[in-house]
C-alpha positions in Angstrom: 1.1 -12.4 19.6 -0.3 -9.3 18.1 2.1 -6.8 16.1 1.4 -4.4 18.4 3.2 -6.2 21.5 5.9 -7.7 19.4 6.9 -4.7 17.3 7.3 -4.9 13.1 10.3 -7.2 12.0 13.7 -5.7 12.1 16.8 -6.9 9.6 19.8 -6.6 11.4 23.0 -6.0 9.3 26.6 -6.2 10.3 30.3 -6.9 9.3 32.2 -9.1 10.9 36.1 -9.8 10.7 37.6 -12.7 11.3 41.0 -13.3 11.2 42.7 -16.1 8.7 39.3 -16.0 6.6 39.8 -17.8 3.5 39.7 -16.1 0.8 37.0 -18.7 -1.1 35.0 -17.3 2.1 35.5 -14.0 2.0 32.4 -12.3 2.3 29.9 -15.2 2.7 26.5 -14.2 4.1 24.9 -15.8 6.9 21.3 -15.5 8.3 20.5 -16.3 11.7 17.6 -16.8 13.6 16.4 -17.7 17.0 14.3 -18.5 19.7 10.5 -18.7 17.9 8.7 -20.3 20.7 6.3 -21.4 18.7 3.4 -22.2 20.7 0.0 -21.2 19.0 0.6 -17.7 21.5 3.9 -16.4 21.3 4.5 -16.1 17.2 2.4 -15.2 14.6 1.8 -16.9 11.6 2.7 -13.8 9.5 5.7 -12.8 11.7 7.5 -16.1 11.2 6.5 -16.1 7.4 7.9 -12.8 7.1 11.4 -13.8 8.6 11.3 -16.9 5.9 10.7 -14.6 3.2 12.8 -11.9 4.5 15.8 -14.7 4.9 15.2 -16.2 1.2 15.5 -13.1 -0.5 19.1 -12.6 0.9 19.9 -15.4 -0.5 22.3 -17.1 2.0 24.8 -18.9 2.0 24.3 -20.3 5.0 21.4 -20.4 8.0 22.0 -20.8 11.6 18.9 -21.3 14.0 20.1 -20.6 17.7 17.3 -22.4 19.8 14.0 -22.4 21.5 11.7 -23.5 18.8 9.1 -24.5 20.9 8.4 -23.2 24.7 7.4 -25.6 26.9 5.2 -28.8 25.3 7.1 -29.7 21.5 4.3 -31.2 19.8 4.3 -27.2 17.7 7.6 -28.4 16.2 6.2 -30.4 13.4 4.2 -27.3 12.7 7.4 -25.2 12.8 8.9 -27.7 10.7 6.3 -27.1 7.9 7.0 -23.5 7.8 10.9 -23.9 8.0 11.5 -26.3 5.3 10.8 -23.2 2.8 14.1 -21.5 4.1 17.1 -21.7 1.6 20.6 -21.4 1.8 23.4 -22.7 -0.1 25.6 -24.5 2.2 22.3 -26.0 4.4 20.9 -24.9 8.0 22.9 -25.7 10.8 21.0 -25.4 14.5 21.5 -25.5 18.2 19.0 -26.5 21.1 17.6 -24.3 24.0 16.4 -25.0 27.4 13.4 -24.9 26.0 13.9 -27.4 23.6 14.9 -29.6 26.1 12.1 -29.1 28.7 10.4 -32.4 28.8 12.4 -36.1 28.6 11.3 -36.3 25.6 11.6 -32.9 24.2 15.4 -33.3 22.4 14.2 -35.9 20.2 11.3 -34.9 18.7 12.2 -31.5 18.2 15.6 -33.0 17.2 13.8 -35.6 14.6 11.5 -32.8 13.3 14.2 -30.7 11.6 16.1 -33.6 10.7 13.4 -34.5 8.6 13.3 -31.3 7.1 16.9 -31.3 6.4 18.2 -29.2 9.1 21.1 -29.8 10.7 20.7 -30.2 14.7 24.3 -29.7 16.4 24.6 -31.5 19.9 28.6 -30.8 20.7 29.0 -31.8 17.2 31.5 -29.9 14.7 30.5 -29.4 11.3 31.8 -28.4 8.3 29.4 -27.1 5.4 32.1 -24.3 4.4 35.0 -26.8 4.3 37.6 -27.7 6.8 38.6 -23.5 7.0 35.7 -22.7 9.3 33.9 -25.3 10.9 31.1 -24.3 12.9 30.6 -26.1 15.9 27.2 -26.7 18.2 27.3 -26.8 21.9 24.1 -28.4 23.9 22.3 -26.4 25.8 24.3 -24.5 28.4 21.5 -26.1 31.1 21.8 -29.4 29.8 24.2 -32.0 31.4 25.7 -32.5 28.6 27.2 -28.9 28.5 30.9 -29.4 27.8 32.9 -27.7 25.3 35.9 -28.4 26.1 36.5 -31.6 24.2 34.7 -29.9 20.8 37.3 -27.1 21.2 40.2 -28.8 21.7 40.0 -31.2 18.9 40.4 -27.8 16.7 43.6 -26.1 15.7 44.0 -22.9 17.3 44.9 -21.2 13.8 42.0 -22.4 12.6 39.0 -20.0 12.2 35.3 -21.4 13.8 32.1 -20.6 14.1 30.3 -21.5 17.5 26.5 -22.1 18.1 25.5 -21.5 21.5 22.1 -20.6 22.5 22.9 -19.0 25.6 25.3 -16.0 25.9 26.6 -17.0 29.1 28.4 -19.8 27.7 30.7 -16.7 26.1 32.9 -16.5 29.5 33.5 -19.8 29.4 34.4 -19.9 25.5 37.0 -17.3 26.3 39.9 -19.9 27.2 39.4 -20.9 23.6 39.6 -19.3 20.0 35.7 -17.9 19.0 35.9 -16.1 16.0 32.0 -15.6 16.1 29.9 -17.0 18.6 25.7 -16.8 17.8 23.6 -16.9 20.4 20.1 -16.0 21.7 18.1 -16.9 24.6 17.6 -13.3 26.0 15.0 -11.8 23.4 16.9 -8.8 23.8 16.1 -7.9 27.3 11.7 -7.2 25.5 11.9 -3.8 27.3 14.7 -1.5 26.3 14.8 2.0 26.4 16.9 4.5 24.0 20.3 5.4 25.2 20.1 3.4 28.4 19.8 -0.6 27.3 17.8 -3.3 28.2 15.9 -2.5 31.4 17.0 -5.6 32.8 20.2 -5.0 33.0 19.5 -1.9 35.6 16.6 -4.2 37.1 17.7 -4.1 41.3 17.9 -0.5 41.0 14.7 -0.2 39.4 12.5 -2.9 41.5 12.9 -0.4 44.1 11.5 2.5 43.0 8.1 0.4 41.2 5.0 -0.9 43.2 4.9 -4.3 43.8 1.7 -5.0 42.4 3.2 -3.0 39.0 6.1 -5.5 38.6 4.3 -8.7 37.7 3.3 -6.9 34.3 7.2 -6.2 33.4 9.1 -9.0 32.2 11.8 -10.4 33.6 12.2 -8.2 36.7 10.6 -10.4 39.0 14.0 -10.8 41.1 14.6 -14.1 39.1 16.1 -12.9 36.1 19.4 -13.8 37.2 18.4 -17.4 36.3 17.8 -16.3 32.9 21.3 -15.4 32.6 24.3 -13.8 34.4 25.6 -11.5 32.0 22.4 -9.2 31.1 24.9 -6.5 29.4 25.1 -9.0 26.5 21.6 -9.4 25.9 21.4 -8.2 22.7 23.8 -7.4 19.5 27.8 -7.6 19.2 30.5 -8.0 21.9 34.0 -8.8 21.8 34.1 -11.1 25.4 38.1 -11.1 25.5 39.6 -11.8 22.1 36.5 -13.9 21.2 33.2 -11.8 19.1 29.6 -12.5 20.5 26.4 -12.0 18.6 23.3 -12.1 20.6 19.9 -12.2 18.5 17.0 -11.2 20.0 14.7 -13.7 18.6 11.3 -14.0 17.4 8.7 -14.8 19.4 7.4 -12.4 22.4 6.0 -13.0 26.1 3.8 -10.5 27.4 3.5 -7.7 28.0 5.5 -7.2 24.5 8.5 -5.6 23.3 9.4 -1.9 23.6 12.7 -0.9 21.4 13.3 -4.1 20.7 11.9 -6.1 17.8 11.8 -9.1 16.8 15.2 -10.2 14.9 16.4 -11.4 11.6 20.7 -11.3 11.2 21.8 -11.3 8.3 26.2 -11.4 8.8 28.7 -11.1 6.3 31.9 -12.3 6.8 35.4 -10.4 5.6 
């Protein structure tokens, strides 16, 4: 995809608080990134190397990856692999499937299998704990998978204990709410690709708007093809922080880009410290 339709790399900085934070953990750095669909089409070769640079020169402590590696076929993800075993990070990678990652019968495993063998991670409603027993982050599967059920992973966890919840789609933050999320990091959305200054992602707004454009005109904007609802529910989350009840909600907006491109919204590296 060609700069001009993806937009130059943005480094997206925040604070976030988290109650009962250790003090050995106060102010660890995480990096997050998500949803590359690396493809040949959708991500350049000097985007992604960029975000690896970009993600090694803050140092880390740890690396999250939030989903969609691939888009459809997963043969890319040994290419991927190649490019992401340069990342560093102190405590490791930790990562999450998407529904893209999961498109074929066979898609989990190899994608799965490639960052294993790069030494990544791969969370399938698994709990980890690279920062010690005081924040363990856990990894749901894929909120379209059968295998979507967090209540088990929750519930084995202390509710004074501080966590850290991978989830590649933000939906999944309604359900989460019956449950302590200090920080849930998700993606899927890319952001909304179209977002305009002052007003948010245009699909949020999209019934109103499919009115007033031509029919013929609305193939060529993404995601306002009256199906976007299946993309997800809550649109207003698309992108950045949200406190969903108690619970905090990061939503990246990824990396890689479907046409016709991304207006006010670039593609995303998050870098999060923790107090």
């Amino acid at each position: 995809m060609h700069w001009l339709f993806t937009g130059r790399l943005s480094v997206d900085k925040l604070t976030v608080k988290i109650a009962e934070l250790p003090s050995s953990l106060q102010g660890l750095k995480l990096v997050q990134l998500s949803d590359f669909h690396y493809d040949g089409l959708r991500l350049s070769e000097e985007l992604l190397a960029e975000a690896i640079a970009v993600t090694n020169e803050v140092e880390p402590d740890l690396i999250v990856l939030t989903g969609d590696y691939v888009t459809d076929d997963p043969a890319p993800i040994h290419q991927l692999a190649l490019r992401l075993k340069y990342l560093q990070s102190r405590y490791g990678i930790y990562a999450v499937l998407g529904n893209h990652d999961i498109h074929f019968q066979h898609s989990q495993t190899e994608v799965t299998q490639a960052l294993t063998s790069i030494g990544v991670n791969v969370l399938w409603n698994e709990i980890a704990y690279p920062l010690g027993e005081d924040l363990p982050i856990v990894g749901l599967a894929d909120y379209w998978s059968k295998e979507f059920n967090p209540a088990p992973l929750m519930e084995q966890l202390n509710s004074s204990t501080p966590r850290i919840v991978l989830s590649h789609n933000p939906d999944t933050a309604k359900i989460l709410e019956q449950w302590r999320v200090d920080l849930q990091l998700s993606g899927h959305t890319h952001g909304g690709h179209i977002v305009l200054p002052g007003i948010g992602p245009v699909v949020y707004h999209y019934k109103k708007l499919l009115k007033q454009i031509p029919k013929k005109t609305r193939r060529w904007i993404p995601l306002l093809l009256g199906d976007c609802s299946k993309v997800v529910r809550y649109w207003e989350w698309a992108q950045g922080y949200h406190q969903v009840s108690t619970n905090q909600l990061y939503v990246n907006r990824g990396l890689g880009t479907y046409r016709p491109g991304r207006l006010f919204c670039p593609p995303e590296v998050t870098v999060i410290t923790l107090v």
